[in-house]
C-alpha positions in Angstrom: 11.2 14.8 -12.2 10.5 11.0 -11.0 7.7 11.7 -8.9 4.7 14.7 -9.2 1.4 15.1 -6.7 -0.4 17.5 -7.2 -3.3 19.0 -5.2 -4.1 15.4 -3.9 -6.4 15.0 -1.2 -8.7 12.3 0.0 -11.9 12.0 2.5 -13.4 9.2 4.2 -16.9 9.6 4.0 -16.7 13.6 6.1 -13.6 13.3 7.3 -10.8 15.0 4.9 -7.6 13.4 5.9 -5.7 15.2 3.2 -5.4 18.3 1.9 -4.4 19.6 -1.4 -1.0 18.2 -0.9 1.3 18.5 -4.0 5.2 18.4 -4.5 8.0 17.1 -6.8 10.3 13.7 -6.5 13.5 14.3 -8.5 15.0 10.8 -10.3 17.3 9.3 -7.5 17.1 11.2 -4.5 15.2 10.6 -1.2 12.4 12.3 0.8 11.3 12.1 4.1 8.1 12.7 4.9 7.4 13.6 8.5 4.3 13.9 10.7 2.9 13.0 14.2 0.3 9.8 14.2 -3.2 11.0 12.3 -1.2 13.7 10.2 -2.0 12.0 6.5 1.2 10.5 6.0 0.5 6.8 5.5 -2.8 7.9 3.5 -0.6 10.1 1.6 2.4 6.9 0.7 -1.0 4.5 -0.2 -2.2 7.1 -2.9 0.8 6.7 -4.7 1.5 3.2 -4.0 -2.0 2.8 -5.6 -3.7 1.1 -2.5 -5.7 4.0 -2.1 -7.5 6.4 -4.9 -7.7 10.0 -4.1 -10.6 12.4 -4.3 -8.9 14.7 -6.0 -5.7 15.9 -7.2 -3.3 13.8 -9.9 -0.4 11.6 -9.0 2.3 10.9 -12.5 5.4 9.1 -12.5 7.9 10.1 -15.3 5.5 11.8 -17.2 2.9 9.0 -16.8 -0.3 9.9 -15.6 -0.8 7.7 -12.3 -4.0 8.4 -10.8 -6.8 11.5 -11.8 -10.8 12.0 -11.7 -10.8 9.5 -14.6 -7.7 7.0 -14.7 -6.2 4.7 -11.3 -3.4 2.3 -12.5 -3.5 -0.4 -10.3 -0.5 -0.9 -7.8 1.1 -3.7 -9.7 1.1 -2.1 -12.8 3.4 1.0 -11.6 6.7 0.1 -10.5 6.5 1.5 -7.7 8.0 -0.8 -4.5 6.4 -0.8 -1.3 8.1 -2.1 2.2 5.6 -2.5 4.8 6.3 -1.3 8.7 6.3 -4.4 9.7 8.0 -6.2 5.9 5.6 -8.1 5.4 7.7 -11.1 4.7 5.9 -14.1 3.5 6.3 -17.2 6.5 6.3 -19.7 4.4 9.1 -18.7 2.3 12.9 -18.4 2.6 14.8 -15.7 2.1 15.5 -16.3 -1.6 11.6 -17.6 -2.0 10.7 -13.7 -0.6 13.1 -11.6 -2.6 12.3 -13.9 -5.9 8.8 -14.0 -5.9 8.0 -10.6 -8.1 10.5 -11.8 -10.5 9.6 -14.1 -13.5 11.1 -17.0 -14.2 13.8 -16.7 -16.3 17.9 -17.7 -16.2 18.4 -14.5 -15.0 16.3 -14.6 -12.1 18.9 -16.3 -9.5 21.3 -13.9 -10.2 19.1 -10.8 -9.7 18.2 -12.3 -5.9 21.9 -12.5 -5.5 22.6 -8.9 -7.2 19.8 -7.3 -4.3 21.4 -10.1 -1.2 24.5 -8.5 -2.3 23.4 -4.3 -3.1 21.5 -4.7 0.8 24.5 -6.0 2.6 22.7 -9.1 3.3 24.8 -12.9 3.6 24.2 -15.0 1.2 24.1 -18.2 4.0 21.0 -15.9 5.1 18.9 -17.1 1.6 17.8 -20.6 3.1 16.4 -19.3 6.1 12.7 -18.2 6.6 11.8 -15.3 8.2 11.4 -16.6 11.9 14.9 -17.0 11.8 16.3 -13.8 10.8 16.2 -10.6 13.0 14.1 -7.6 13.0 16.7 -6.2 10.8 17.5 -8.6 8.3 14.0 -8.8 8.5 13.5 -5.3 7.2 16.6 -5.6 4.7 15.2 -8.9 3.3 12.0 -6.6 2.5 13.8 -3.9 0.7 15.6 -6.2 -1.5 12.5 -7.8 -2.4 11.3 -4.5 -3.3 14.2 -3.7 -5.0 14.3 -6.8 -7.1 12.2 -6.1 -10.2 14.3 -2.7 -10.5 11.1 -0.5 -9.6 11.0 3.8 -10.1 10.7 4.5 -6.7 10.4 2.7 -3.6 8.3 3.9 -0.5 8.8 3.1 2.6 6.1 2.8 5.3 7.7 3.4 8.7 9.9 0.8 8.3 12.0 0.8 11.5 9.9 2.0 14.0 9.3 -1.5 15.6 12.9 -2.1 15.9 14.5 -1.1 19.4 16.5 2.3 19.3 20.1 0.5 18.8 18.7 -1.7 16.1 17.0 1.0 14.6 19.9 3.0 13.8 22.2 0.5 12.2 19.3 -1.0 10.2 18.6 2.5 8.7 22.2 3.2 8.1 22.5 -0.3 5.9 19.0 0.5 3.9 20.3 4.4 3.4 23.8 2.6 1.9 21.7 0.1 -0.4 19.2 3.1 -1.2 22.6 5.1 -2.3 24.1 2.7 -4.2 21.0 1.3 -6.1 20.2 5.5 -7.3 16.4 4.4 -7.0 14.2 7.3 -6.2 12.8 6.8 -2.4 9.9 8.2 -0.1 10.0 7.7 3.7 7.4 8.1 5.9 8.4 8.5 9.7 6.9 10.0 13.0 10.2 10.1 13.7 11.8 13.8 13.5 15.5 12.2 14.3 15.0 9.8 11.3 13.6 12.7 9.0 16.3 14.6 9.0 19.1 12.3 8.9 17.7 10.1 5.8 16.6 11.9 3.1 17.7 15.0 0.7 14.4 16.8 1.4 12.2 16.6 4.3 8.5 17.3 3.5 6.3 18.4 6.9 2.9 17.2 7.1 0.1 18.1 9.7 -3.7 17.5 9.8 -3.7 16.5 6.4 -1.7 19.4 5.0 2.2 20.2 3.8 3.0 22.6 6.1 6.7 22.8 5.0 9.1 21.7 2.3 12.9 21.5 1.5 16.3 20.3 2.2 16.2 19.1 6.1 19.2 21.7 7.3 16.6 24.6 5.8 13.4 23.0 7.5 14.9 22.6 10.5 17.2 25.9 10.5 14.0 28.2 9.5 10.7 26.6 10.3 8.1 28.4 8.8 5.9 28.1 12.2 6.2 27.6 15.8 4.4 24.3 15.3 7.0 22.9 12.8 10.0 24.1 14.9 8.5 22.6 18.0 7.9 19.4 16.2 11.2 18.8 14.5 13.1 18.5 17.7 13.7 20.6 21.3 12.7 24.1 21.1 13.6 26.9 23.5 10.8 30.3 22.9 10.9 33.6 24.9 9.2 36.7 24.6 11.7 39.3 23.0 11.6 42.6 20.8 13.1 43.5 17.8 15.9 46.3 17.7 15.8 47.5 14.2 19.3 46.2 13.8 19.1 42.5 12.8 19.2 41.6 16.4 16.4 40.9 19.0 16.5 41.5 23.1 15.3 38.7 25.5 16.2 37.2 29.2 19.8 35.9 27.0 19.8 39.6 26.1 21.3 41.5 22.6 21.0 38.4 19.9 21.6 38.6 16.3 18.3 37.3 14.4 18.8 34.1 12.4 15.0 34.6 10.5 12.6 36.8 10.7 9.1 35.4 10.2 7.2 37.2 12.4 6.1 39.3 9.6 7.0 43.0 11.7 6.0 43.8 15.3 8.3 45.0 17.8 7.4 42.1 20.4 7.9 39.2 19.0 8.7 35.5 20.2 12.4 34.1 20.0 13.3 30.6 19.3 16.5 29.0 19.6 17.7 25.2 20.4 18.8 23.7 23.1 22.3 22.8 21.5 23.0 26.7 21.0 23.1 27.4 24.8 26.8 26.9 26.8 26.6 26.7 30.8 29.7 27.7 32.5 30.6 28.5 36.0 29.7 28.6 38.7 30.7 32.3 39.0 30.3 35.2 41.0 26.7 36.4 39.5 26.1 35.2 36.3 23.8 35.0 34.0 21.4 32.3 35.8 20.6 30.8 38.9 20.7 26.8 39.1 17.6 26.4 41.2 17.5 22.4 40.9 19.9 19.5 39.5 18.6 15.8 39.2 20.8 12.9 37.0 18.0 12.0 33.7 20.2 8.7 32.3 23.4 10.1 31.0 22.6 13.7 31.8 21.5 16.0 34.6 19.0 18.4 33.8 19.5 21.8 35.6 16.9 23.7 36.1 17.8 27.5 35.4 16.0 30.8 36.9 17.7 33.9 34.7 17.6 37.3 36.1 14.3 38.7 34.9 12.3 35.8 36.3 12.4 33.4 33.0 13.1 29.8 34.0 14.6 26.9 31.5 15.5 23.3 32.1 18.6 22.7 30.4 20.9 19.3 30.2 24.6 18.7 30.7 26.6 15.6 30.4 26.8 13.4 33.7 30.3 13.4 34.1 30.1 17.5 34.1 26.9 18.0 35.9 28.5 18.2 40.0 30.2 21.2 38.5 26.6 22.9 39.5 24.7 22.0 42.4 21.4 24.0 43.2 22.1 27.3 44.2 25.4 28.2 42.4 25.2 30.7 39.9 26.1 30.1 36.4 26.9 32.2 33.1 25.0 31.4 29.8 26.1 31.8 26.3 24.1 31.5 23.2 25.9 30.4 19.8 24.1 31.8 16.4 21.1 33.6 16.0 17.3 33.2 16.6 14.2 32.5 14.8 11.6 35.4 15.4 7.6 34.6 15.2 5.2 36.6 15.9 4.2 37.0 19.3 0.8 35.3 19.2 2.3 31.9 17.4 3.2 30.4 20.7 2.8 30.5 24.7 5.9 31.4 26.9 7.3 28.3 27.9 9.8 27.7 31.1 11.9 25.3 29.7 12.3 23.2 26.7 10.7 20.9 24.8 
């Protein structure tokens, strides 16, 4: 292992803002760490960064000992790289001024900038330019290679997109995931970002109100979250009351389901949760399975509001180009693909709709 917390937590004066949080880093592979704003996260990435001591609990980096109740290596002493949300680029030096300045001086120390320009996709006719003249991703890429240069253990990255627009965004986190690959250096995100969670790392680590709620590889997480809270947060979430048949399957307003996971800990009524993505509209037809009670155009989808047959009502989206296939009042057939998630039926509140 690269990286081990363990039963780290930290106060401010009364107010605990972490947990007894503790998990393992393996040598070259990535984490995300996810969590709504206030969760701990950014506290959590300054601990082991070394900007930030905790109360209690150890941090180690292969097999050194970090931070305790007696020792706190200071930040520039543990190879550890840091990339700022915002990079943090120094204005008053060029690109190759940035990248080069945790290097020493040496022969060597030209061709290392060029080695990172080169590992982070970056032009070399960018290295003359200062930081007002790049863009907010070049920006951010300038930033990782400058963390990257002296070859550091790990590199942590502190919501590094999120003040890029959505377009940007994407391709800038593509090109830093493609340097991250190709460099093998060990790497902790931290996002608010559920989207970016599960599409960057090889395990996805769930924090909220200062606690890790939820660890593993992101399909896992976010295939079999351990609570309502942690399914609702990693991305749209459909939950209806239902009960169990004894049979691996579950009845609810889609009717006889097979169950995906069970972690409602036994109970005949239970709550059912499935995504969005698993439900197919057809139609319109004869009866059917729903009635379209409203349509409206969202962008580049029209969200139908659904009424089934036992009352329950849903707002589900279809693609614009299919969505004057069913205009309020038709009805429509529903189908589900794969199985549900069972809670118990006190972990959440009906909902009519998604979220």
């Amino acid at each position: 292992m690269t990286l081990q917390l363990s039963d780290v937590s930290k106060s401010f004066g009364a107010t605990t803002v972490l947990e007894a949080v503790g998990f393992e880093v393996e040598r070259g592979t990535r984490l995300a760490i996810v969590g709504a704003s206030g969760s701990g996260k950014s506290t959590l990435l300054r601990i082991i960064a070394g900007f930030e001591e905790p109360t209690t609990g150890s941090v180690g980096l292969e097999g050194r000992r970090l931070a305790d109740s007696t020792t706190n290596v200071g930040a520039h002493r543990r190879g550890i790289g840091y990339v700022a949300q915002d990079g943090a680029l120094f204005p008053h030096l060029t690109v190759r001024g940035n990248i080069a300045f945790g290097l020493r001086r040496s022969p060597s120390r030209e061709k290392r900038v060029h080695e990172v320009m080169e590992l982070t996709s970056l032009d070399p006719e960018l290295l003359e330019r200062y930081p007002h003249q790049l863009s907010g991703g070049q920006q951010q890429r300038v930033a990782l290679a400058r963390a990257l240069a002296p070859a550091p253990t790990v590199i942590l990255l502190d919501e590094p997109f999120s003040a890029l627009d959505t377009g940007l965004r994407a391709h800038t986190r593509e090109a830093m995931v493609a340097a991250l690959e190709r460099s093998g250096v060990t790497t902790i995100l931290v996002t608010h970002d559920q989207e970016e969670a599960l599409s960057f790392g090889h395990q996805l680590a769930v924090i909220s109100g200062g606690r890790l709620v939820q660890a593993g590889p992101p399909s896992e997480v976010f295939d079999a979250p351990l609570s309502a809270e942690v399914a609702e947060f990693l991305g749209a979430a459909l939950f209806l009351p239902a009960r169990t048949t004894g049979s691996g399957q579950a009845v609810c307003a889609f009717g006889e389901l097979d169950v995906r996971h069970d972690l409602s800990n036994g109970g005949q009524a239970v709550r059912a949760m499935l995504r969005p993505s698993q439900l197919h509209v057809g139609g319109p037809t004869g009866e059917g399975d729903a009635r379209v009670t409203a349509a409206r155009q969202n962008g580049s989808t029209v969200e139908l509001d659904l009424s089934l047959h036992d009352g329950f009502a849903l707002t589900h989206r279809v693609p614009l180009y299919d969505g004057h296939r069913f205009p309020a009042g038709c009805a429509v057939s529903v189908r589900v693909d794969g199985g549900v998630v069972l809670y118990a039926a006190a972990a959440t509140s009906d909902r009519a709709g998604t979220r």
